[in-house]
C-alpha positions in Angstrom: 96.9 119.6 99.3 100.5 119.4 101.0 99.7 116.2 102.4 98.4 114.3 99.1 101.6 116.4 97.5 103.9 114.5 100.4 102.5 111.1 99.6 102.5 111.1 96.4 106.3 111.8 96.4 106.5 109.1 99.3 104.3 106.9 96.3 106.7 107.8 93.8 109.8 106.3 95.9 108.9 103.4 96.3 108.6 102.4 93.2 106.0 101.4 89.9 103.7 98.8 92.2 103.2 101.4 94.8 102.3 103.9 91.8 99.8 101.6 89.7 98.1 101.2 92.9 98.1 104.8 93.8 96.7 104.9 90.4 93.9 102.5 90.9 93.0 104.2 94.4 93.2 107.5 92.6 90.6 106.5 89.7 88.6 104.7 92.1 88.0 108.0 94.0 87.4 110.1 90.6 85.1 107.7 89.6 82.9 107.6 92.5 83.4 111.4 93.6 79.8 112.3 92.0 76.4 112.5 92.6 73.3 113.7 91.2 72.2 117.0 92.5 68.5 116.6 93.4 68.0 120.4 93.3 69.1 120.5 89.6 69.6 117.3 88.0 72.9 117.7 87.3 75.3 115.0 88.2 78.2 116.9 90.3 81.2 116.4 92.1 80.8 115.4 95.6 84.2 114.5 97.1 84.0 117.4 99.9 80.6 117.6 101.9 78.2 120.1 102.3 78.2 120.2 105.5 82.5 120.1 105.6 82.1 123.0 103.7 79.5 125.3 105.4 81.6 124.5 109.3 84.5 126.1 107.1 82.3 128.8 105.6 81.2 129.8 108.7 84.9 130.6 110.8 85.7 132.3 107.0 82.1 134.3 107.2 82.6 135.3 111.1 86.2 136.6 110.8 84.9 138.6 107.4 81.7 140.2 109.4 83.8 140.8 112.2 86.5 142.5 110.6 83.8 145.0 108.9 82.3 145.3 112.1 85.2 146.8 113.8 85.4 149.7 111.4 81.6 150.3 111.9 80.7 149.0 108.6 77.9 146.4 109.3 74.3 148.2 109.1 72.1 147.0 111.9 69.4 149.3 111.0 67.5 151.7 108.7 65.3 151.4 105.5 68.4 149.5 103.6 68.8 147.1 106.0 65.2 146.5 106.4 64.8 146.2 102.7 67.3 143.4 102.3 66.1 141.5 105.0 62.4 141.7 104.5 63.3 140.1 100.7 65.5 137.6 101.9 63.0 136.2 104.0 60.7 135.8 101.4 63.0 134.1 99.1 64.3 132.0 102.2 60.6 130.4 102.8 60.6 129.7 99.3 64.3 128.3 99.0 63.5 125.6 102.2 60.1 124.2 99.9 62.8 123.2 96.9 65.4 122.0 100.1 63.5 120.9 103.2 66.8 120.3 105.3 68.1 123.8 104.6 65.5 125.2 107.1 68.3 123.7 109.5 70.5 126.2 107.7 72.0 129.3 109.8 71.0 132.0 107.6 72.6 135.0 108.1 72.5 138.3 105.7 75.0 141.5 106.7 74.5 144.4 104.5 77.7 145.9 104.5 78.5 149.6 103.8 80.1 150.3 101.0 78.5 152.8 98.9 81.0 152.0 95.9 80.8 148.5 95.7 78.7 146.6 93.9 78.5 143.1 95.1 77.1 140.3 96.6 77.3 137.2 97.7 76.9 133.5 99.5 78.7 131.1 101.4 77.5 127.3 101.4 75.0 127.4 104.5 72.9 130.3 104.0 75.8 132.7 104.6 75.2 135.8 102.5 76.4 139.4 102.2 74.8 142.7 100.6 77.0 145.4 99.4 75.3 149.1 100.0 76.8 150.0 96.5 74.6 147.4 94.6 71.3 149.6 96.1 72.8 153.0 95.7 74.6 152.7 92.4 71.9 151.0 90.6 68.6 152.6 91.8 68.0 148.9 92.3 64.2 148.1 93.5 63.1 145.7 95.5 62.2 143.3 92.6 66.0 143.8 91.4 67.5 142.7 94.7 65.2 139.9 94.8 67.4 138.4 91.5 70.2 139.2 93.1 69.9 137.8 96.3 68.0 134.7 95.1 70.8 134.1 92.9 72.9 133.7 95.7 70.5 131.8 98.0 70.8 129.6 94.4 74.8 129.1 94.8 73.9 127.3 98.0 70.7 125.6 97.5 72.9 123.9 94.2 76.2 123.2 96.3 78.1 125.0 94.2 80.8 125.7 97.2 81.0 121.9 97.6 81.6 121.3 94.1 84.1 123.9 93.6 86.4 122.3 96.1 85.8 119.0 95.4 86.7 119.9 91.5 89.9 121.1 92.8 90.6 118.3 94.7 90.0 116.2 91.6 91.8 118.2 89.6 94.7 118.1 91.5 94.5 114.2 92.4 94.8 113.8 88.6 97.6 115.9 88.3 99.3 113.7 91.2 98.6 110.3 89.5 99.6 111.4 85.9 102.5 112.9 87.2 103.7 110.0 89.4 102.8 107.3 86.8 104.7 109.6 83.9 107.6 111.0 85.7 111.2 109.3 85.4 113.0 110.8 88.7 111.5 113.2 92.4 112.3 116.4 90.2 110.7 115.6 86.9 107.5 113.9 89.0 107.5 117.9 90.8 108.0 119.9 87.3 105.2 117.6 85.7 102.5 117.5 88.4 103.1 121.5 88.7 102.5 121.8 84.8 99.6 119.3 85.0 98.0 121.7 88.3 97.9 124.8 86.2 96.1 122.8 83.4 94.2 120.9 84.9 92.7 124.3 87.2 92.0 126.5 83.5 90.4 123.4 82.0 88.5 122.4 84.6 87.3 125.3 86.6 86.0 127.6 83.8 83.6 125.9 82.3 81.8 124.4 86.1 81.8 128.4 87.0 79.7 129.2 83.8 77.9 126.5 84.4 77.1 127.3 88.3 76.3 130.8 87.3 73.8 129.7 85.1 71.7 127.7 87.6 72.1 130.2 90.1 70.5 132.7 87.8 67.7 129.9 86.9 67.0 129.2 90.5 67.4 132.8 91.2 64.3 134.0 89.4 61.8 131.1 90.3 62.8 131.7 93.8 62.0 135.4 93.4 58.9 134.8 91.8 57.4 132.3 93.7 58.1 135.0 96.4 56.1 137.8 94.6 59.0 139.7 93.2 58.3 140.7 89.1 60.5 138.3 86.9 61.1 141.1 84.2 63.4 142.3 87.3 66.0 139.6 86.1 66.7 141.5 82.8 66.4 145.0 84.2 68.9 143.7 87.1 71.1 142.5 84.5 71.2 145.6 82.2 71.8 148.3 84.8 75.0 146.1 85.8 76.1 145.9 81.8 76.1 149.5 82.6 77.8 150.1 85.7 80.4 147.2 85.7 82.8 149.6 84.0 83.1 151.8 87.0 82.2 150.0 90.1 84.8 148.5 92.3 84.3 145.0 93.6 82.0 144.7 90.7 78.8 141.8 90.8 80.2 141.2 87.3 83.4 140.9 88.1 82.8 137.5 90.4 79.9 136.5 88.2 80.7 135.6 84.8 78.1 137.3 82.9 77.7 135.3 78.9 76.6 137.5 76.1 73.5 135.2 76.5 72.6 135.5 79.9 70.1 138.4 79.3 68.7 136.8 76.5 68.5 133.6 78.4 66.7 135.3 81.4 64.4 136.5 78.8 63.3 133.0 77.2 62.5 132.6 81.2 59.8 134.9 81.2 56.4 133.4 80.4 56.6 130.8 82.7 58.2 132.8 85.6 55.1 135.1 85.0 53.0 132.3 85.6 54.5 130.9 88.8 54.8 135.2 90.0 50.8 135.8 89.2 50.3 132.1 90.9 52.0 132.8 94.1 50.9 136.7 94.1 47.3 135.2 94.3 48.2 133.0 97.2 49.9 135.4 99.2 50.4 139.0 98.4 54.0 140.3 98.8 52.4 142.8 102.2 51.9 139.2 104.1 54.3 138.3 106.5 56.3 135.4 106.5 58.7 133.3 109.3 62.0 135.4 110.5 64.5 133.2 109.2 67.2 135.8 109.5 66.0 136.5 113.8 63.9 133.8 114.8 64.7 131.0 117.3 65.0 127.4 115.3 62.6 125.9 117.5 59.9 127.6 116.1 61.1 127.4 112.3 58.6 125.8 109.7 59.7 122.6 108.6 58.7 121.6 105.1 57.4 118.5 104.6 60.6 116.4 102.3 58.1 114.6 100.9 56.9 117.8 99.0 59.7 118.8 98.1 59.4 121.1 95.0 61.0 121.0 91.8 62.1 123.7 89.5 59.8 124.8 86.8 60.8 122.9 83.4 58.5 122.1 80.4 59.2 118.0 81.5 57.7 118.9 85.1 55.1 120.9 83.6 54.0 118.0 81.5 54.1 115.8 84.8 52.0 118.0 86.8 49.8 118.3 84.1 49.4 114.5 83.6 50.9 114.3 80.1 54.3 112.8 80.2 54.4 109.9 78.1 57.1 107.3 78.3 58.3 105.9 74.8 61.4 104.4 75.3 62.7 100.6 76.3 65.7 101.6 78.8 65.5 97.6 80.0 69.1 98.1 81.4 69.1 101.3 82.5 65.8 100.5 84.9 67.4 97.1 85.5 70.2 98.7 87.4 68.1 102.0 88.6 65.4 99.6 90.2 66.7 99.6 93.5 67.0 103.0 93.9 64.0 104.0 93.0 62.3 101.2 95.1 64.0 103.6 97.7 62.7 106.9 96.6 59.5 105.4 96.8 59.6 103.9 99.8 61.0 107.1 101.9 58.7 109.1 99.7 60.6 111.6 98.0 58.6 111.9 95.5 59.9 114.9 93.5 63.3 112.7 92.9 60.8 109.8 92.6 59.2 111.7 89.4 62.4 113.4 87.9 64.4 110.0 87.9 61.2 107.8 85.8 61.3 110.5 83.4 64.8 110.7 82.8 65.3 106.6 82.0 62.0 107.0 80.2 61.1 103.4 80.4 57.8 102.6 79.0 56.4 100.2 81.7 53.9 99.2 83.7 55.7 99.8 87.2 57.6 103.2 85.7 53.9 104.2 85.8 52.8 103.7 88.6 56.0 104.9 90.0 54.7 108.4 88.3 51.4 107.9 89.6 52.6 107.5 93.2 54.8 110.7 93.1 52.1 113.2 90.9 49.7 111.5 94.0 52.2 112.6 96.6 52.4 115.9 95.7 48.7 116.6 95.6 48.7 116.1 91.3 45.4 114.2 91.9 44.1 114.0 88.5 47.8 113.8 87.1 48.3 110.9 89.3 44.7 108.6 88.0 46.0 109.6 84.2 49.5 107.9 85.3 47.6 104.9 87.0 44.8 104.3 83.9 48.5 104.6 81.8 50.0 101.7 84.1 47.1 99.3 83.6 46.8 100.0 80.1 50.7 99.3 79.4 50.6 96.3 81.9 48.4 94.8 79.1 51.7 93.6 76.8 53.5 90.8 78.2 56.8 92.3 77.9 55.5 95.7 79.4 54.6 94.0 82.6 56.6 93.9 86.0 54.4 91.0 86.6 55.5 88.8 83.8 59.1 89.9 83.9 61.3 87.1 85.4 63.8 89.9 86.9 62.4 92.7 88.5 60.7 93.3 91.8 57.6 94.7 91.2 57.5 95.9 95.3 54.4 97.6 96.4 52.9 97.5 92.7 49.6 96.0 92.3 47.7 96.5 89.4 44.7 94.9 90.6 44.6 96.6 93.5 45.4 99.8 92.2 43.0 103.2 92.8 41.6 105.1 90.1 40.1 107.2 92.6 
């Protein structure tokens, strides 16, 4: 931040021009400094990169683990560390089905011992910590450290380190420009853009971290549950740390926000979570053994197909995989300027963003169909995928529902006579 402080000052000296066009590169940046989070929907700030972030994450994570190493407080053995690990690997095969590239991720867990702290945590990159406390203080079973832990293997599957610096950055690029456009002399631009820092920090930053916590703790229980840990866990977890937060140094609640809500929310969670749990319990019983992600070489690592890529449960997904969604509105714009994009989805066959992105214009057209078709096909939706083809044909049949007879769009690969029903 020194050097965009230094420039701006440099900006500010050379007079208005120099400071409108600061201003212009400035909003330029804020404008295009966000993306849409495939994991969660959510459209994000994205001026720092993952992977800028993890290479720093992991000289911060090193020097940490070293530092606890040196006064013997890193357990390399016994039944807690075995515990930890043995869940973490569950939820890591899981974690790399919703983000195929993070199977490239060096995943590291250190349970670190300190029986009066009750904590834990992640770095972007897999980079996670257990605090012995967190067992010992709350009885916690293996279903509870499952939450926890998959919350935090959710603070990095969402890029919620990226995001947090690159919502400082922006807040402090908007401090710069208001302050250099607004101030009358070097002294006044320094006074102004330290004010406007402060503010822009509290405004900014609280309500993102509510926000991150809440996906975290959404990701955090599908994870465990697709990985055969109870989902009822998520509430139990939550009350015993109502309970202990008074008392506990380095307390889990202390560096995660906890709402009045957030119980009640986990709770609303249930039935589904149930579902996926009994679903994936069937499949593969919590005794079976799964890839060492924590010990194994890379070489030998699964690597999930990005093409199935999974989505997080929702009752808009549900609807997909079931073949009911229904498209009602007339978006004409919105797919006008989206068409490209998904022509590219398509074409590189991701079809879980493929799905999520026709839904959300919610276009009722013949192409937007068989765009759902496609992706409900990809992921092995068969019968999903001939409701959403029989849907395309059918809404092909009005003129102005019909890629064909529009005199703008490329209908691409999309064929309606020569598309399978079967």
């Amino acid at each position: 931040m020194h050097s965009l402080n230094t420039a701006s000052r440099a900006a500010f000296d050379l007079g208005p021009r120099r400071l409108m066009f600061w201003a212009i590169l400035g909003l330029a940046a804020l404008l295009g400094g966000c993306a849409t989070n495939t994991m969660t929907g959510r459209m994000q700030a994205s001026l720092v990169s993952e992977a800028s972030v993890s290479s720093q994450s992991m000289s911060q994570y090193s020097a940490m683990v070293g530092e606890y190493d040196k006064k013997q407080k890193i357990l390399t053995s016994g039944p807690l560390k075995e515990r930890v690990d043995t869940i973490t690997n569950r939820l890591i095969s899981q974690a790399v089905l919703y983000r195929p590239e993070s199977a490239a991720w060096d995943w590291q867990i250190n349970v670190i011992d300190e029986p009066k702290t009750v904590n834990a945590f992640a770095m972007p990159g897999g980079l996670m910590g257990f605090y012995s406390g967190l067992a010992e203080q709350l009885g916690a079973t293996d279903d509870e450290i499952a939450q926890v832990m998959g919350h935090e293997i959710g603070h990095a599957l969402a890029g919620h380190g990226a995001e947090k610096q690159s919502v400082r950055m922006i807040g402090e690029l908007s401090a710069i420009l208001v302050a250099g456009v607004t101030a009358t002399s070097g002294r006044d631009f320094q006074n102004k853009h330290q004010t406007l820092s402060l503010g822009a920090l509290a405004f900014i930053a609280m309500p993102n971290s509510r926000t991150a916590e809440t996906e975290s703790d959404r990701i955090g229980i599908e994870l465990a549950a697709r990985a055969g840990y109870r989902p009822e866990a998520a509430v139990s977890l939550w009350t015993k740390m109502a309970a202990k937060s008074s008392g506990a140094r380095g307390s889990f609640l202390a560096t995660h926000p906890s709402p009045d809500n957030r119980i009640r929310y986990l709770s609303d969670l249930q039935p589904p979570m149930l579902r996926l749990y009994n679903l994936s319990f069937e499949a593969a019983p919590k005794e079976a053994s799964t890839f060492d992600w924590l010990r194994g070489p890379k070489s030998q690592r699964p690597k999930p197909d990005p093409s199935k890529a999974i989505a997080l449960y929702s009752p808009q997904w549900f609807a997909f995989e079931s073949g009911l969604t229904e498209l009602k509105g007339s978006n004409v714009p919105v797919f006008l300027i989206k068409q490209g994009t998904l022509k590219e989805l398509h074409a590189n066959q991701r079809w879980r963003d493929l799905a999520v992105s026709v839904m959300d214009i919610d276009h009722q057209f013949d192409l937007a169909y068989f765009y759902l078709s496609e992706a409900a096909r990809g992921l092995g939706f068969v019968e999903a995928s001939k409701v959403y083809a029989s849907k395309a044909l059918e809404t092909g049949k009005d003129d102005s529902r019909s890629c064909a007879k529009h005199m703008v769009l490329n209908c691409g690969a999309f064929e309606p006579a020569k598309l399978a029903l079967n």
